[in-house]
C-alpha positions in Angstrom: -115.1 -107.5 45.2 -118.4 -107.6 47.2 -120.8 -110.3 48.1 -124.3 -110.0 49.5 -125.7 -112.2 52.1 -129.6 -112.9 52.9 -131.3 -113.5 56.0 -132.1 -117.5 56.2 -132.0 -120.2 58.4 -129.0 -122.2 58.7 -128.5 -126.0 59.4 -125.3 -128.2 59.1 -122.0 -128.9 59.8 -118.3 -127.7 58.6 -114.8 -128.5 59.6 -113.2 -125.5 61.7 -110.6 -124.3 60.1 -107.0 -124.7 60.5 -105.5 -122.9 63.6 -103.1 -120.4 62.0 -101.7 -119.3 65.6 -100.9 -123.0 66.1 -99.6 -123.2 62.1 -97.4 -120.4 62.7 -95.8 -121.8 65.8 -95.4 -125.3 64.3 -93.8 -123.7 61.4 -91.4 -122.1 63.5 -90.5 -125.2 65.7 -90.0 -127.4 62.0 -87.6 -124.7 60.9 -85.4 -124.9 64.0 -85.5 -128.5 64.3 -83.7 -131.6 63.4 -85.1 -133.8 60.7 -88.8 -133.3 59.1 -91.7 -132.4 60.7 -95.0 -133.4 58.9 -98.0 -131.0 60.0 -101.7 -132.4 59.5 -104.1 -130.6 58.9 -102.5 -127.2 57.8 -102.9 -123.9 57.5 -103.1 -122.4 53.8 -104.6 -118.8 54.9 -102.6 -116.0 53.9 -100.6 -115.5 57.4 -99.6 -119.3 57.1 -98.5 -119.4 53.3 -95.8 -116.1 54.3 -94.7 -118.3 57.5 -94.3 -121.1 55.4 -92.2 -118.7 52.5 -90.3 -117.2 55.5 -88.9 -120.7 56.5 -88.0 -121.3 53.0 -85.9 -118.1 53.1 -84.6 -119.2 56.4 -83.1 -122.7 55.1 -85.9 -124.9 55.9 -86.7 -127.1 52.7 -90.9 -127.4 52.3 -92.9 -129.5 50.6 -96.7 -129.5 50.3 -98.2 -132.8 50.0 -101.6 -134.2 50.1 -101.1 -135.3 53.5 -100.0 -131.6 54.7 -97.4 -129.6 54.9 -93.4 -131.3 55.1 -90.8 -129.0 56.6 -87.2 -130.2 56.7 -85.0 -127.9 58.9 -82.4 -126.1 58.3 -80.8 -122.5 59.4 -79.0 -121.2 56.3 -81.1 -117.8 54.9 -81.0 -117.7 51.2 -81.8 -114.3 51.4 -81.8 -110.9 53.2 -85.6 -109.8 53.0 -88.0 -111.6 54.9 -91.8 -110.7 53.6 -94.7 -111.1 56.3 -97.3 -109.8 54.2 -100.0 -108.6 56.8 -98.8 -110.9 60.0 -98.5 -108.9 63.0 -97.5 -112.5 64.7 -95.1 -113.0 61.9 -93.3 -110.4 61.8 -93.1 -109.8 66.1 -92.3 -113.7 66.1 -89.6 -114.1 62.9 -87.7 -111.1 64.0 -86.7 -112.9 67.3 -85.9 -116.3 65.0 -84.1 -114.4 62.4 -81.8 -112.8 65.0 -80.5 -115.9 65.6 -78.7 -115.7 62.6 -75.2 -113.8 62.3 -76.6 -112.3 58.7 -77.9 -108.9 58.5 -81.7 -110.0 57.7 -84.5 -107.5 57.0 -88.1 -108.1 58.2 -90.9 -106.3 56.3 -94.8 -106.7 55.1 -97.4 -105.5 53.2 -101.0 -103.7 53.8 -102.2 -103.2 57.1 -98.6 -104.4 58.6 -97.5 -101.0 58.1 -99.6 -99.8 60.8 -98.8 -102.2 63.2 -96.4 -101.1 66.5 -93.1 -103.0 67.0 -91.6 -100.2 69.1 -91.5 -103.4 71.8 -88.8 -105.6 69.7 -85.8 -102.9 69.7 -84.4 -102.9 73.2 -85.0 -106.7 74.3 -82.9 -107.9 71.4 -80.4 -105.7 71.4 -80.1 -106.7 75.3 -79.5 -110.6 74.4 -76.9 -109.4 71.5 -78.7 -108.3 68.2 -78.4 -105.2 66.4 -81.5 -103.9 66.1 -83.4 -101.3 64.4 -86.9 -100.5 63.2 -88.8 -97.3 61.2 -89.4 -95.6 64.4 -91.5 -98.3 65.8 -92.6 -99.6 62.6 -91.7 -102.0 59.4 -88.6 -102.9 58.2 -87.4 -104.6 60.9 -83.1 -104.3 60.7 -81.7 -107.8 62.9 -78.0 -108.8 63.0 -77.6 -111.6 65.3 -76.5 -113.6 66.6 -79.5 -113.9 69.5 -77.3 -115.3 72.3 -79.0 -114.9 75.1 -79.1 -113.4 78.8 -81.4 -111.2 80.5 -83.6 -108.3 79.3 -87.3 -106.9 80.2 -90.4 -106.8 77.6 -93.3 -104.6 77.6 -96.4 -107.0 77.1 -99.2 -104.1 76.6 -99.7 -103.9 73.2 -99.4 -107.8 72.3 -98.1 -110.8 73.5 -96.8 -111.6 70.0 -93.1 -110.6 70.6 -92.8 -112.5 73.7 -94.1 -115.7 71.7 -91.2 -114.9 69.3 -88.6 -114.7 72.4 -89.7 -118.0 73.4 -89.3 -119.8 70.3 -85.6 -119.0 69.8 -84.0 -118.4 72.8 -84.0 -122.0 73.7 -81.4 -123.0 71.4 -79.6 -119.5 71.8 -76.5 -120.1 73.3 -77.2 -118.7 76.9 -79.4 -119.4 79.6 -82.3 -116.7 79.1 -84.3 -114.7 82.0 -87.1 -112.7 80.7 -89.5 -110.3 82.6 -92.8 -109.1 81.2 -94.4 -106.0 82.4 -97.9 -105.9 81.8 -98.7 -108.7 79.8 -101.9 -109.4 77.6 -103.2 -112.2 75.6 -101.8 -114.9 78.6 -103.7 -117.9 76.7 -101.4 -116.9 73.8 -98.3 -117.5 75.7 -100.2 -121.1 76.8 -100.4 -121.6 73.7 -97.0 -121.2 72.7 -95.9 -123.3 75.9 -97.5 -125.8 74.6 -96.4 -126.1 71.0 -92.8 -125.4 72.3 -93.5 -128.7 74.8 -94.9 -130.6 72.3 -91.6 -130.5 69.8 -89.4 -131.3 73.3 -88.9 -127.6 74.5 -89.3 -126.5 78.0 -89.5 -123.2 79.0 -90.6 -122.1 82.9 -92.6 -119.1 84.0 -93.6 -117.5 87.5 -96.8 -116.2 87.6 -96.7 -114.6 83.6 -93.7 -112.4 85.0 -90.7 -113.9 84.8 -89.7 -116.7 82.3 -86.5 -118.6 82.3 -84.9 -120.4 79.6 -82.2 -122.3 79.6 -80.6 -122.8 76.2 -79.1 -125.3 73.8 -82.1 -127.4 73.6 -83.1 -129.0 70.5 -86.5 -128.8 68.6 -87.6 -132.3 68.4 -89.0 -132.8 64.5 -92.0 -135.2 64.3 -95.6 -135.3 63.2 -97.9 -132.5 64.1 -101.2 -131.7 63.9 -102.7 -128.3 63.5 -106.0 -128.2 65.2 -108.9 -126.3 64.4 -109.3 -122.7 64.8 -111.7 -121.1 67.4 -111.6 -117.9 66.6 -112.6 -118.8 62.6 -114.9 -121.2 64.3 -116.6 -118.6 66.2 -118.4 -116.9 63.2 -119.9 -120.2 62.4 -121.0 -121.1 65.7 -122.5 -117.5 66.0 -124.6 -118.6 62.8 -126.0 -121.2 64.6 -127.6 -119.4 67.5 -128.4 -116.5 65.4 -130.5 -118.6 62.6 -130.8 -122.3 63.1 -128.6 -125.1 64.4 -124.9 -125.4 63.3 -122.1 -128.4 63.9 -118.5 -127.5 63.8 -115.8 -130.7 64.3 -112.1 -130.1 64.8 -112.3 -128.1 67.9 -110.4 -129.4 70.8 -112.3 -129.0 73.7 -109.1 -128.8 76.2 -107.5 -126.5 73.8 -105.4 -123.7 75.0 -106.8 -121.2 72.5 -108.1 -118.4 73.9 -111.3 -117.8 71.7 -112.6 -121.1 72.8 -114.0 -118.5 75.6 -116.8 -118.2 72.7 -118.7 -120.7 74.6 -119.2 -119.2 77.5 -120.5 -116.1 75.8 -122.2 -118.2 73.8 -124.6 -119.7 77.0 -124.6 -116.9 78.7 -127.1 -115.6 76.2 -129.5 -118.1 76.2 -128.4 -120.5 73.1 -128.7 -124.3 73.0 -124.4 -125.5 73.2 -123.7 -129.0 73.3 -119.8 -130.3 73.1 -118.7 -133.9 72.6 -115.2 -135.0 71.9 -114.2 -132.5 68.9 -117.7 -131.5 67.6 -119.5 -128.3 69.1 -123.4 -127.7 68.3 -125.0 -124.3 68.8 -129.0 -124.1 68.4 -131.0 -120.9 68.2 -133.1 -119.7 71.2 -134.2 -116.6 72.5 -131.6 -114.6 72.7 -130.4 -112.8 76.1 -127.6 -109.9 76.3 -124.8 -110.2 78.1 -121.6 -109.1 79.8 -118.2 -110.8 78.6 -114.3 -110.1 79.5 -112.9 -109.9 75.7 -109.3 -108.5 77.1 -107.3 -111.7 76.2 -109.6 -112.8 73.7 -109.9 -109.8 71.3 -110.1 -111.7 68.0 -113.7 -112.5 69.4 -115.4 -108.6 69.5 -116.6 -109.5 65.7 -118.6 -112.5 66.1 -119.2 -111.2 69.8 -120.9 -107.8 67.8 -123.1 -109.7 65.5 -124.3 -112.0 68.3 -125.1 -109.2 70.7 -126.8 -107.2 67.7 -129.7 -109.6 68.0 -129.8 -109.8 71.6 -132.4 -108.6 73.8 -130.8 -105.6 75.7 -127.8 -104.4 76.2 -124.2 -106.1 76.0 -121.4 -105.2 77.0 -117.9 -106.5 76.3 -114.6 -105.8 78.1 -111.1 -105.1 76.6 -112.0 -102.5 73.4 -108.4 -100.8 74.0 -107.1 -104.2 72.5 -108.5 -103.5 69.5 -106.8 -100.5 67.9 -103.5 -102.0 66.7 -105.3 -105.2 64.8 -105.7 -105.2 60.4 -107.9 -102.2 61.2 -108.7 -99.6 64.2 -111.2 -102.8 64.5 -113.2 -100.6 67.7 -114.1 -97.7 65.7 -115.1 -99.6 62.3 -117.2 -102.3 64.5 -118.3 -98.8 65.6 -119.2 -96.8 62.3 -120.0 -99.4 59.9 -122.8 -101.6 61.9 -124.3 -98.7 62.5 -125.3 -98.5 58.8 -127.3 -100.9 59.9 -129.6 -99.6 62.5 -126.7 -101.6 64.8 -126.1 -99.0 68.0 -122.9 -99.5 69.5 -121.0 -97.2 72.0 -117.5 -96.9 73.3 -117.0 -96.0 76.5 -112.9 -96.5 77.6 -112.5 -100.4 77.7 -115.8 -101.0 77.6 -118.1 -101.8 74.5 -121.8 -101.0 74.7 -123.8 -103.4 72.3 -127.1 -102.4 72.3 -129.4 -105.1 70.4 -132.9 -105.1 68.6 -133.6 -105.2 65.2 -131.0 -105.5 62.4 -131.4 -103.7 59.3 -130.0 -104.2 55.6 -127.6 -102.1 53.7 -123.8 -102.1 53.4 -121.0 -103.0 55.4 -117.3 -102.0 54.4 -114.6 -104.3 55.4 -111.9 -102.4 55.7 -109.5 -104.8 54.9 -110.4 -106.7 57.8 -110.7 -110.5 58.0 -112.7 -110.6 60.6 -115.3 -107.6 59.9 -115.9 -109.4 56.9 -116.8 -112.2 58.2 -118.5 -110.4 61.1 -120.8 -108.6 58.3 -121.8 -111.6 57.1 -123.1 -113.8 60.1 -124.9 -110.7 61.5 -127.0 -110.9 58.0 -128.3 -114.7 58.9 -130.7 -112.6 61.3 -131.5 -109.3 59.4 -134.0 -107.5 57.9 -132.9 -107.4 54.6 -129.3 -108.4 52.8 -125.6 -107.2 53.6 -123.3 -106.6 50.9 -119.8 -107.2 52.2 -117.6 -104.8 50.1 -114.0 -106.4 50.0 -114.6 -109.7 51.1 -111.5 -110.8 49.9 -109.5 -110.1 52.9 -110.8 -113.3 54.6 -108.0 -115.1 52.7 -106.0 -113.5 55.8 -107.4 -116.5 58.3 -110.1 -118.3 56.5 -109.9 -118.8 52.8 -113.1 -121.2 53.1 -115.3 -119.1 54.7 -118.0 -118.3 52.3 -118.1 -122.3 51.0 -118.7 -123.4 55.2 -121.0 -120.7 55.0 -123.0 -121.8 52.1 -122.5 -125.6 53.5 -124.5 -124.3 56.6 -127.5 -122.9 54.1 -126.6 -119.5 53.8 -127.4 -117.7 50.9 -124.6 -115.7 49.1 -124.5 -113.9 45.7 -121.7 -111.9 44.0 
């Protein structure tokens, strides 16, 4: 299905959506607790509904409410196939938490998931006591637990989405746990999952991103929770606002330990008008400057980061490409080959991303089956000479089901 979007100016204000990194986490923390956790303000994108089914499969008992989300715990699978549709968090995350089971559980998923590398799970498992076996570095996932703990060494390159997974269940493995990471990306990531696992009563400590040390036999501590907004889905609509008018987004914590909140600073360092009180950010058109930005730990952001520089004076350039080849699509080469169907010139040189800005044309842009190109394709229309259609727009159910009702909610103008 496509949609085509027209250039206009924009004004108004939206609710960002639910953090689905945070969803995921809490959702993980609820199953392995005691009791019923209660998350505000949840997650209903497609990566959190699969979460949400995989608990179910897992023994946790949920009900949806008007209020949010209801998990009761439990640890008793119901089954042996786990599905993670297109999560590359859920299934390098749930393959740690299933192991923790003494059943023969098998982890798999649909689409792009297939693509994704989880040649990083094998070895670390089976060296804290699972039985452990993928497709040659890809989906199914084969764990017999259980995880009991001890010491092992994880490569951190590709994604920081395993280690996440490590720290979610080895605190109430039986064993004290000692992990080293060798080259680890994404470090606001494993902030992030720091603090959800203090927030439900875990600790886990850490030298320097290198070592982390785990002692087990804690318990998750079940209680409210609430998910708060998403940065990375907020980005696209605060990019609106400095490419065509003046755009209000509430729901973003502004000590949050997201890393796409980094949007901001790429955000002024191009000239637009940012103001930030409590939870509500405001970004105003100006004339618009190029820029340089470090994207390595932030990669989710090279999207809105393209369509902002597109209408920047100059050229940009953006740091950390090499993240970008493992995501829903090879997201560097289609950012690559489909903007410049429209007039968009964009170079790759190594880690670096050349962004070279002027005027925008209309035509086509394929998504790819990629959330976040989608969305990308059509924010960089607000500005544009003529309309984008965004073939397969559907794919934004992946992070942001609302998407296209914010963006009409902001003035945009969208036609199927």
């Amino acid at each position: 299905m496509n949609k085509t979007v027209w250039p206009t100016h924009v004004k108004g204000e939206v609710r960002a959506p639910a953090s689905k990194s945070i969803m995921l986490r809490a959702v993980v923390a609820g199953l392995l607790s005691d009791g019923t956790t209660w998350l505000k303000f949840p997650s209903y994108c497609d990566d959190s509904l699969a979460a949400l089914e995989i608990s179910e499969q897992l023994g946790a008992t949920v009900t949806r409410g008007k209020t949010g989300v209801f998990i009761k715990g439990g640890f008793k699978p119901r089954g042996e196939v786990l599905n993670c549709g297109e999560s590359g968090l859920g299934i390098r995350m749930f393959s740690s938490v299933a192991a923790l089971h003494h059943s023969e559980l098998f982890l798999t998923g649909v689409g792009s998931l297939g693509k994704r590398p989880l040649f990083m799970l094998e070895e670390p498992l089976m060296d804290l006591g699972v039985k452990c076996q993928t497709n040659k570095g890809f989906i199914p996932v084969r764990v017999n637990g259980p995880l009991i703990g001890g010491k092992t060494t994880v490569d951190g390159s590709i994604s920081s989405q395993f280690l996440t997974g490590l720290l979610m269940a080895l605190p109430v493995a039986k064993q004290d746990s000692e992990v080293k990471v060798l080259n680890l990306k994404s470090k606001p990531y494993i902030d992030l999952t720091i603090k959800v696992l203090f927030d439900f009563g875990i600790v886990v400590n850490h030298r320097n991103y290198e070592v982390f040390k785990i002692q087990g036999n804690q318990k998750y501590n079940a209680g409210e929770y609430e998910i708060e907004g998403d940065w990375s889905g907020a980005a696209f609509m605060l990019v609106a606002g400095a490419l065509a008018g003046s755009v209000k987004v509430s729901g973003l914590k502004p000590d949050s330990k997201q890393a796409d909140k980094a949007i901001l600073k790429a955000l002024e360092k191009t000239g637009a008008v940012v103001k930030t009180s409590d939870e509500l950010v405001e970004v105003t058109h100006n004339n618009l400057e190029s820029f340089e930005f470090d994207a390595t730990d932030c990669p989710d952001l090279f999207p809105p980061l393209v369509a902002l520089a597109a209408h920047c004076k100059g050229k940009t350039y953006i740091k950390g490409a090499n993240r970008l080849r493992e995501k829903e699509s090879d997201r560097a080469s289609v950012l690559e080959n489909e903007f410049k169907k429209l007039g968009v010139g964009i170079q790759l040189d190594g880690d670096q991303m050349v962004v070279c800005g002027g005027e925008v044309s209309g035509g086509s842009i394929y998504s790819n089956n990629d959330h976040r190109i989608a969305m990308a394709a059509a924010t960089i229309a607000l500005n544009a000479k003529g309309s984008i259609t965004v073939i397969d727009y559907e794919c934004i159910t992946k992070s942001y089901p609302d998407f296209f009702q914010d963006f009409l909610t902001i003035g945009g103008i969208v036609y199927e």
